[in-house]
C-alpha positions in Angstrom: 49.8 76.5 60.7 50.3 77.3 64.1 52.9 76.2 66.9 52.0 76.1 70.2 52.9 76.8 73.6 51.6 75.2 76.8 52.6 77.6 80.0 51.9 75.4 83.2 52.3 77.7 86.3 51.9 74.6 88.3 49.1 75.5 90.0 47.4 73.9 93.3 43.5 73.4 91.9 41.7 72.0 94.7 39.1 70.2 92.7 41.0 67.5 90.8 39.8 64.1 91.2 43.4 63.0 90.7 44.8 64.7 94.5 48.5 64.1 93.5 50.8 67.2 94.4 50.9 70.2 91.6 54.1 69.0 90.6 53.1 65.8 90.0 50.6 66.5 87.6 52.0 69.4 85.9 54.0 65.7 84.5 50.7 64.4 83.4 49.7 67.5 81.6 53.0 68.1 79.7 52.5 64.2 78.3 49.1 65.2 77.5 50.0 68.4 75.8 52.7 66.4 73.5 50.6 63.9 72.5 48.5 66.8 71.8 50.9 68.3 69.5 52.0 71.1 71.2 55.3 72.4 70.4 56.9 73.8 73.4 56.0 73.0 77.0 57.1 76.0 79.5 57.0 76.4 83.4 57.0 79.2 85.7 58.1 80.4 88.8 56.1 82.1 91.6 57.9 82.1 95.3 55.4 81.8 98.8 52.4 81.7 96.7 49.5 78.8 98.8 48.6 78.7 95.1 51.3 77.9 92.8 53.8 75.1 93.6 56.7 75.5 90.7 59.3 77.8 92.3 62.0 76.2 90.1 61.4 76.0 87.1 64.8 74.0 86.4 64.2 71.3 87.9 60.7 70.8 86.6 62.2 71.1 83.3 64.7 68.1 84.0 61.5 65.6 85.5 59.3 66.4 82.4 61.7 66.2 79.5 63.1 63.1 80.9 59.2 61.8 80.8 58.5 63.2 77.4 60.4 62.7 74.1 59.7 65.3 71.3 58.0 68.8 72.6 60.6 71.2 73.6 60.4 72.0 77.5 61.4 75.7 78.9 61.2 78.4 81.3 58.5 80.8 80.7 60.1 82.1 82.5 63.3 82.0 85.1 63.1 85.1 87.4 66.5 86.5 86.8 66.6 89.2 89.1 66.9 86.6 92.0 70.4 84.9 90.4 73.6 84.8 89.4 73.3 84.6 85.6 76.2 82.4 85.0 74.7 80.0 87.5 71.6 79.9 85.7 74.0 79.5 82.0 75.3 76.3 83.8 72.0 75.2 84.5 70.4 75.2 81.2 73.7 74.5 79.5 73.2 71.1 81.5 70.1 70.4 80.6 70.5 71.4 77.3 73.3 68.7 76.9 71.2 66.3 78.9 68.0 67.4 76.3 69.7 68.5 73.4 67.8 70.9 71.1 64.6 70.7 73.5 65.2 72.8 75.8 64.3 76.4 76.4 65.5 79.7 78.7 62.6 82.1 78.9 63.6 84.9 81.2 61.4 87.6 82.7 62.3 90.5 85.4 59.0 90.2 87.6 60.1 88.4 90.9 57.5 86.2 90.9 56.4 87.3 94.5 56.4 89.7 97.1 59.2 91.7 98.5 59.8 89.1 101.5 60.4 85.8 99.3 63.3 88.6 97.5 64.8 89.1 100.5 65.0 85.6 101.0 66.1 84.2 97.8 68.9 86.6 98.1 70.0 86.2 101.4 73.0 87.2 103.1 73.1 89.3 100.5 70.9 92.2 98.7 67.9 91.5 96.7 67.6 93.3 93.3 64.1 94.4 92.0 64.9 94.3 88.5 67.3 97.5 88.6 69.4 94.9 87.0 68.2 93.0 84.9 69.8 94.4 81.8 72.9 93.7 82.8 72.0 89.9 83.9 70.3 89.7 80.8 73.2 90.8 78.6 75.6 88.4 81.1 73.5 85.5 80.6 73.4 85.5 77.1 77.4 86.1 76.8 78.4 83.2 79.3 76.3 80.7 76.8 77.3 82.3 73.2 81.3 82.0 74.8 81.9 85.9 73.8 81.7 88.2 76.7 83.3 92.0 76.6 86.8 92.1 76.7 87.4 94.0 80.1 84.2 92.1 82.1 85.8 90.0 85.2 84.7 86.6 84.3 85.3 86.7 80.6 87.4 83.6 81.1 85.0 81.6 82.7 84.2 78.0 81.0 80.1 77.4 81.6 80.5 73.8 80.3 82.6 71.9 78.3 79.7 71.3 75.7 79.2 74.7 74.1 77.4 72.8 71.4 74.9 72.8 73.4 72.4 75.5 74.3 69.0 76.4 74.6 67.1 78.9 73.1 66.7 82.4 74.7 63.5 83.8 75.1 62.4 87.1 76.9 59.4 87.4 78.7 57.5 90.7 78.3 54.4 93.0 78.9 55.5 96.3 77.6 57.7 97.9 75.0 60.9 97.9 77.4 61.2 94.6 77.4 60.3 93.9 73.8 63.2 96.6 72.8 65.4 95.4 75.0 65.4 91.7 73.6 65.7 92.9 70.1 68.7 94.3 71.3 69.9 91.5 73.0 68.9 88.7 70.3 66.7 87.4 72.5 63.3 86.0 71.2 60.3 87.2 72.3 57.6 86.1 74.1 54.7 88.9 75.1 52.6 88.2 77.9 48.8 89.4 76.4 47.4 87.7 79.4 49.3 90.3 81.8 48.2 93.0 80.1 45.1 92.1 77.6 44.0 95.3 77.1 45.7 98.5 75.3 48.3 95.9 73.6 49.3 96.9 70.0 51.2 96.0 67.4 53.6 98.5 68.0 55.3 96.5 70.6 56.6 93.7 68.5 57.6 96.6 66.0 59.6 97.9 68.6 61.6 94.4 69.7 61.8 93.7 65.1 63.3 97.1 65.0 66.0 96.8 68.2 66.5 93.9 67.0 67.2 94.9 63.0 69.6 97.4 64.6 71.6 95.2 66.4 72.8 93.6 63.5 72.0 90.1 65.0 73.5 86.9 62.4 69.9 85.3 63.5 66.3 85.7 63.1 63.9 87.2 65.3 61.1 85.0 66.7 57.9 86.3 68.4 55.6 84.6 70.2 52.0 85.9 71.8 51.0 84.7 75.0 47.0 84.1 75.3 44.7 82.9 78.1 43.0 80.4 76.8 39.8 78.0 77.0 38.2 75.6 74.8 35.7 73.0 75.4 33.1 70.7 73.2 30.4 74.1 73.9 30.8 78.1 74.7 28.9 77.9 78.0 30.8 74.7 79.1 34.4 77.0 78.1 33.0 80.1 80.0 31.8 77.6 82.7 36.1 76.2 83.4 37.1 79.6 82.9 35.3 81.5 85.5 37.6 80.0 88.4 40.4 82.0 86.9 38.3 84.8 85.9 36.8 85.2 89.8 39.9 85.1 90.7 41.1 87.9 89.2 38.6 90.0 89.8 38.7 89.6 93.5 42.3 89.8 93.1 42.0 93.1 91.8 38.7 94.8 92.7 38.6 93.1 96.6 42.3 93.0 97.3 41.3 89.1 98.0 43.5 86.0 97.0 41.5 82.5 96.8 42.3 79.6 94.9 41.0 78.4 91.7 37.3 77.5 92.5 34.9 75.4 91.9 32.5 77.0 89.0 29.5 75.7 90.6 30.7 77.3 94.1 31.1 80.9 92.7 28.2 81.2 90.6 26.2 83.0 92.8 29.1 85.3 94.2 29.3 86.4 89.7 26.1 87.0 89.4 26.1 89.2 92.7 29.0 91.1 91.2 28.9 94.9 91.7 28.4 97.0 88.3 32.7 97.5 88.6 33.6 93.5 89.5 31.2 93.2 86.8 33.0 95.5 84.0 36.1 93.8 85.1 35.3 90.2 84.5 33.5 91.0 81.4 36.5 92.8 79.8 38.9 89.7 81.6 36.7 87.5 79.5 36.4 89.2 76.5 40.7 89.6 75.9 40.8 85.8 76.5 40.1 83.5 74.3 36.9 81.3 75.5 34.9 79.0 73.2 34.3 75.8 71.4 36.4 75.1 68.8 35.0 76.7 65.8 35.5 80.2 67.9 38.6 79.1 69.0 39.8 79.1 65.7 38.4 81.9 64.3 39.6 83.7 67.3 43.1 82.7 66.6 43.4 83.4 63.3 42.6 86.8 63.9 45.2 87.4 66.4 47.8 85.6 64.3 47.0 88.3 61.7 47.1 90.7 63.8 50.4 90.1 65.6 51.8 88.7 62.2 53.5 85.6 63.8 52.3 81.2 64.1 53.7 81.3 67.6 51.0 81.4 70.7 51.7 80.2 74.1 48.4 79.3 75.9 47.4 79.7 79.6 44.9 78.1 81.0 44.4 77.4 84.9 41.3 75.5 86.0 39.6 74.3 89.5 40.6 70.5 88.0 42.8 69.1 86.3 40.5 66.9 84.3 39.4 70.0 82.8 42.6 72.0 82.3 43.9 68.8 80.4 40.7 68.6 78.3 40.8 72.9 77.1 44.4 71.9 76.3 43.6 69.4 74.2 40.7 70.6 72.4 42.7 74.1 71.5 45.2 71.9 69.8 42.7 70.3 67.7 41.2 73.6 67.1 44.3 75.1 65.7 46.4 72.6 64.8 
């Protein structure tokens, strides 16, 4: 058995049929995605990006769990180095009480931008860069358990008057810092293989199961593996919807050039033009992902579940439609599930 994640950056994809806003039908893929049988439904936050439209990832959560009625909606994640953490303890405390037992805090210490939308976010005062994070991190978690340390300033503060009522912690991550430092925390984790698909081991969930063994925690740990993702009814047609995120990343990161998520038929010509390098890098970009119908698909998956020795996958997949996006969610599920 698997359980799976959906994780909607709320992207603008300029070939939908269906021209509502981002917003709008990042709603109509989370109903999708539960009737699906996905178990958690997660949003992120990107700041002055022409390309993502979910900067706060609250308020998405309230609109799409009030729509839905059984699949757990989160954070993958809240960009903590921007915000007071008790203010974001009240804020999922709330919805948590509103949502109870559906709703999730997934935190991560990218900004989620450039250095100008940190500046911004944080002023009048000083933006942070993730210098802090620890701290917030360790702050967040003790204004929503109630037990904070006995000499911190706001120990007495109240976050609600429903402690009953909390969601579950989750800590985004790439690399072994943050993996350790959620085991130490009690946070669960959630690794980001898109980020960083290649060079991940094993060794980094070993490293958050140990921190978190030595921390004495009264809890389990949870892990969860975050994929990009693509399935559809053949392997060319998969390959075909995943080459608008796979061009852009390679321009992104061979040309210094950002563009939106294009039309496959458009950018054909520009992939097959590819110098020997763009070439290498898509090819490898494809290869960590997983791209196919749904035999592969599963086959795929049960490998990595083996390999990371956990059910729990979060899935990313960002076409140039939404037609398509809602159709490689669906068919993953049946693939897996």
């Amino acid at each position: 058995m698997f359980k799976l994640t959906a994780i909607d950056q709320c992207p603008v994809q300029p070939g939908s049929k269906d021209n509502r806003p981002a917003p709008q039908l990042s709603a109509a893929l989370a109903k999708s995605c539960e009737k699906a049988g996905f178990e958690r439904y997660w949003l992120a936050e990107h700041h002055n990006a022409s390309y993502f439209a979910g900067p706060n990832p609250a308020t998405l959560i309230s609109h799409i769990a009030s729509i839905t009625e059984t699949i757990r909606i989160g954070s993958g994640g809240v960009m903590l180095s921007h915000y007071s953490p008790y203010m974001v303890a009240e804020q999922f405390r709330l919805l948590s009480t509103l949502f109870p037992n559906r709703i999730d805090l997934g935190i991560g210490r990218a900004p989620g931008g450039g250095a100008l939308s940190s500046h911004a976010l944080a002023y009048p005062g000083q933006a942070t860069f993730g210098e802090l994070y620890s701290r917030q991190a360790l702050d967040l978690r003790s204004f929503l358990s109630g037990h904070s340390e006995e000499n911190h300033p706001f120990k007495d503060l109240i976050t609600s008057p429903y402690p009953e009522y909390n969601p579950e912690l989750w800590m985004l991550g790439s690399s072994g810092g943050s993996a350790a430092l959620a085991g130490e925390l009690g946070y669960y984790l959630s690794f980001a293989l898109f980020i960083a698909p290649t060079g991940a081991e094993y060794n980094v969930v070993e490293e958050y199961l140990n921190a978190f063994e030595r921390a004495g925690h009264d809890h389990d740990p949870k892990v969860m593996i975050a994929v990009g993702g693509y399935c559809a009814d053949t392997q060319e047609e998969a390959e075909f919807i995943a080459s608008s995120l796979l061009y852009k990343k390679t321009l992104q990161q061979t040309r210094g050039q950002d563009v939106l998520w294009l039309d496959p038929e458009i950018i054909k010509d520009d992939i097959n033009n590819f110098s020997p390098r763009e070439v290498r890098f898509y090819n490898l970009l494809k290869e960590s992902f997983v791209i196919g119908d749904k035999t592969f698909v599963a086959e795929k998956m049960h490998d990595l579940k083996k390999y990371w020795k956990t059910d729990e996958f979060a899935v990313l997949a960002v076409t140039h439609d939404i037609e398509s996006r809602i159709k490689s969610y669906q068919k993953f599920a049946e693939a897996v599930l």
